[in-house]
C-alpha positions in Angstrom: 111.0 74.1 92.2 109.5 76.6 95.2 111.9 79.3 95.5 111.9 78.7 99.6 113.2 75.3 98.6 115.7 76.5 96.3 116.9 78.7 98.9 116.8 75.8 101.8 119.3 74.3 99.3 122.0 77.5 99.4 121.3 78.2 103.0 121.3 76.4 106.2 120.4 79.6 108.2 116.7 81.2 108.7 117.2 84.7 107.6 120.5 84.5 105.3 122.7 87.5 105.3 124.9 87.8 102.2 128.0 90.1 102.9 129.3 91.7 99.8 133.2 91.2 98.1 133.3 94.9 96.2 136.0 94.6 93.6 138.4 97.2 92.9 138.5 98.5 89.7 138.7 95.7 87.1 140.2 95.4 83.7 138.7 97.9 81.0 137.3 99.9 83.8 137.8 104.0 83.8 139.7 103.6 87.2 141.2 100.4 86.4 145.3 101.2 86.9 147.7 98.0 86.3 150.4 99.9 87.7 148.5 100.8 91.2 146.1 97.3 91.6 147.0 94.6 88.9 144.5 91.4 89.1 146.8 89.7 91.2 146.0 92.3 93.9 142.5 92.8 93.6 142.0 89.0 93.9 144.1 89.4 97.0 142.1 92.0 99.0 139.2 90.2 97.8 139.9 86.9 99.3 140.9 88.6 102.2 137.8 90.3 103.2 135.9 87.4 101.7 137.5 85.8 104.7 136.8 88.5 107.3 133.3 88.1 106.6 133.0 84.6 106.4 134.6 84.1 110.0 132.3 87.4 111.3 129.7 84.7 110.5 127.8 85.7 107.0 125.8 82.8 105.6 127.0 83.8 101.8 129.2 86.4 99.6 128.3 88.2 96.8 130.8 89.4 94.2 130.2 92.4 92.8 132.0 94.9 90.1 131.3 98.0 92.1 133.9 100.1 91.2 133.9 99.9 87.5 131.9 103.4 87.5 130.9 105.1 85.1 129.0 101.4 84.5 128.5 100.4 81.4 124.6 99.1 80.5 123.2 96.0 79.3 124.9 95.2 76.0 127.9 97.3 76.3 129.5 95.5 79.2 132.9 94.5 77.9 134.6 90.8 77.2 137.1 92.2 79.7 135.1 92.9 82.4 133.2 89.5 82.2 136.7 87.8 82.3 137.9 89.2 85.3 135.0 89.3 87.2 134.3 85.3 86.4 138.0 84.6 87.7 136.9 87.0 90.7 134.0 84.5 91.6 135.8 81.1 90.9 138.7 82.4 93.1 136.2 83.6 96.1 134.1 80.2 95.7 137.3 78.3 95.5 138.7 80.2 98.8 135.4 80.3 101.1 132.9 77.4 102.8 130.0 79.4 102.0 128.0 79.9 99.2 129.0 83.0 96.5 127.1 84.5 94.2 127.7 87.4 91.9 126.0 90.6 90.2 127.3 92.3 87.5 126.6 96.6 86.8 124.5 97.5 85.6 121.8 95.5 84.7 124.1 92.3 83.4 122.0 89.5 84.1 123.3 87.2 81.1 126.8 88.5 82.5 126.4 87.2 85.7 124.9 84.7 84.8 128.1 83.3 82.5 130.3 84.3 85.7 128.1 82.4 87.7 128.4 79.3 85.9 132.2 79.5 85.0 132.7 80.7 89.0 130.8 78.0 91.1 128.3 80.6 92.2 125.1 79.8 93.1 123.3 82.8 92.3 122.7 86.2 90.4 121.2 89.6 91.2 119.2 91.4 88.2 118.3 95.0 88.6 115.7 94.9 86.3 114.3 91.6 85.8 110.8 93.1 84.8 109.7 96.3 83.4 112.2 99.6 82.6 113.9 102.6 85.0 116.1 105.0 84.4 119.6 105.0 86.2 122.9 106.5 86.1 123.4 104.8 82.6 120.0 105.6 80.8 117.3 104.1 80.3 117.5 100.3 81.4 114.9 97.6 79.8 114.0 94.0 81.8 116.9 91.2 81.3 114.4 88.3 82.7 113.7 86.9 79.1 116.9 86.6 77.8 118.5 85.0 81.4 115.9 83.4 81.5 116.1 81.7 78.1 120.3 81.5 78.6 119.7 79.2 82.3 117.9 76.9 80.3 120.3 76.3 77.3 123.1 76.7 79.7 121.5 73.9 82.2 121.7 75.9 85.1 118.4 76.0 86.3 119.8 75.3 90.0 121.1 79.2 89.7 118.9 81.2 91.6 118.1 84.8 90.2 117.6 87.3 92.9 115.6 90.4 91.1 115.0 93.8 92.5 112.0 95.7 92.5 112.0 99.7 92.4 115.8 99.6 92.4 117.6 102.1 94.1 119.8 104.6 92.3 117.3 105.1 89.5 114.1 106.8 88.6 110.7 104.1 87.6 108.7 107.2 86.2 108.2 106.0 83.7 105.7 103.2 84.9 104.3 105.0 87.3 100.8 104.1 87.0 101.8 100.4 88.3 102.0 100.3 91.9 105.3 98.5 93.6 102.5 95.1 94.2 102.0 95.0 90.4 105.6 95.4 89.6 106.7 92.5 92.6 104.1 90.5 90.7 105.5 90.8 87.1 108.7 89.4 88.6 106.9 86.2 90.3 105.1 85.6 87.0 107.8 86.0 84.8 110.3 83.6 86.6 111.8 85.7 89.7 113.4 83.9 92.1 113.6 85.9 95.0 112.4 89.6 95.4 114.7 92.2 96.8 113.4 95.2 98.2 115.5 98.1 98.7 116.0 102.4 99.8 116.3 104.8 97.4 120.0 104.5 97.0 123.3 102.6 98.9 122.9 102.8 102.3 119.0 103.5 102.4 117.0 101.2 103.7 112.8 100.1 102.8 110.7 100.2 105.7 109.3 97.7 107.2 106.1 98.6 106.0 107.3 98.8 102.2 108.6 95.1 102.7 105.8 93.8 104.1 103.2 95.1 101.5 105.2 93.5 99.0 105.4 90.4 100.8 101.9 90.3 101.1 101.5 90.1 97.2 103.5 87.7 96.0 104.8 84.1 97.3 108.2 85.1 96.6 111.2 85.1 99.6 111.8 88.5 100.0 115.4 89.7 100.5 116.8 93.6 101.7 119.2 94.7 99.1 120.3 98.4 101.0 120.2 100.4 104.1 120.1 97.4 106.5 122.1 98.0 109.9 123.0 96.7 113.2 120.6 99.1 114.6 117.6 98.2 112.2 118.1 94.7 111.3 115.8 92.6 113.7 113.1 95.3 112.7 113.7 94.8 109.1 114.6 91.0 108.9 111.2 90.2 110.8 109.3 91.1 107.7 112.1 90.0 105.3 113.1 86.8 104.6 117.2 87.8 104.3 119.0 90.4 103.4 122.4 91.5 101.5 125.0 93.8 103.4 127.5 96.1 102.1 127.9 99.2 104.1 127.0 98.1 107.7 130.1 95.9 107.8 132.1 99.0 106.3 134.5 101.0 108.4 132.6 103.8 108.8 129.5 102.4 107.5 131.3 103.7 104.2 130.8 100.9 100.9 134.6 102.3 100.1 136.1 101.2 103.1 137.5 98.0 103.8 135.8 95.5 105.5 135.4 95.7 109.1 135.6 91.9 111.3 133.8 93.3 114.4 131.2 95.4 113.1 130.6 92.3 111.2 130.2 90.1 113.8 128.1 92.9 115.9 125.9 92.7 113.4 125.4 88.9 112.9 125.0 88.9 117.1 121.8 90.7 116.3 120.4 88.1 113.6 121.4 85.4 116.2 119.0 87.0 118.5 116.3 86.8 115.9 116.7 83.5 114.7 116.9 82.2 118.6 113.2 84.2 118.8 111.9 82.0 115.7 113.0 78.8 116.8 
């Protein structure tokens, strides 16, 4: 199926904007403390801001392991952390109207992709769905095949996997000699969903120019995945086809805070502008 229409199917909105539900700590995590945040609680602030977001007027929510730092790579991601985040998702999904989907650090495609389907989400986000970087946990290989391979036995081809390109918060050295076009191309022909295009780290947001020349070379929607504000986000989201928020509807523009209602909703005043310009 075209990725546009599998995307027409999530979202009713031109220009989605995905607003992300950071979990605390989770079980098996270095800063995970029963005694301070149980699961009880972190499902609790999770639904709430889940909420907060939803009526600030975000088209999805993304759920997202954040704070299990120092993150564990592809492979060593514990049963634990799976768990909990799956209950995570199914209890978001269960609470909300709009469509949730889930990513899974770092680099747990198959992970998030077993959350997904035990959580009613309706997609994923892969770091590294082609090629290799280095990040914060080493050196991180492509996770396309094996998702790939695990949708298909699992029957869950209707689960759309958003894939970065040049992810942030990691050096791509070490394929150098490929430009970013070649790179956005290896995802389209090796089963990419959607593209998502983002700064060099949290917070940091692509040009407009860096989205557009990857636009240009693929057929892919193209989503921001960092640095995308209430300041920036008609310049950005009229090259880009949607985006995914975390800081900008932060107090303080601060991924640690807690979720903010009316910089939320300052923010998705803005997108209403654009869409009103497209129709």
């Amino acid at each position: 199926m075209n990725s546009y229409k599998k995307l027409g199917e999530i979202f009713q909105e031109k220009k989605p904007i995905i607003g992300m539900v950071h979990l605390h700590p989770l079980p098996g995590a270095p800063l995970y403390d029963p005694t301070i945040m149980d699961m009880e609680k972190i499902i609790s602030i999770a639904l709430e801001e889940a909420k907060i977001l939803q009526d600030a007027g975000v088209d999805g929510l993304q759920v997202e392991n954040i704070w299990d730092y120092p993150y564990s790579r592809t492979g060593d991601i514990s049963a634990e952390c799976v768990a909990s985040l799956a209950v995570a998702v199914n209890e978001v999904s269960s609470a909300v109207s709009v469509p949730v989907g889930v990513n899974c650090h770092m680099n747990g495609g198959k992970e998030a992709l077993a959350c997904a389907v035990a959580g009613q989400a309706k997609w994923i986000r892969v770091f590294e769905w082609c090629n290799a970087y280095v990040s914060q946990v080493g050196y991180v290989e492509a996770a396309g095949s094996r998702v790939a391979r695990m949708r298909n036995n699992l029957r869950a081809n209707n689960i759309v996997c958003m894939c970065d390109v040049n992810v942030k918060h990691g050096s791509h050295f070490i394929i150098s000699d490929r430009s970013i076009e070649e790179q956005a191309k290896d995802v389209q022909q090796q089963g990419g969903d959607v593209l998502i295009v983002t700064g060099f780290e949290t917070g940091s947001a692509p040009t407009p120019e860096k989205v557009l020349q990857i636009k240009q070379a693929v057929e892919l929607p193209i989503f921001l995945g960092s640095g995308v504000s209430t300041e920036n986000a008609q310049d950005l989201l009229n090259a880009a086809d949607g985006a995914i928020v975390g800081s900008a509807f932060k107090e303080k523009s601060n991924w640690k805070n807690t979720v903010d209602y009316q910089m939320t909703k300052d923010f998705m005043s803005e997108v209403k502008k654009l869409r009103s310009s497209l129709s």
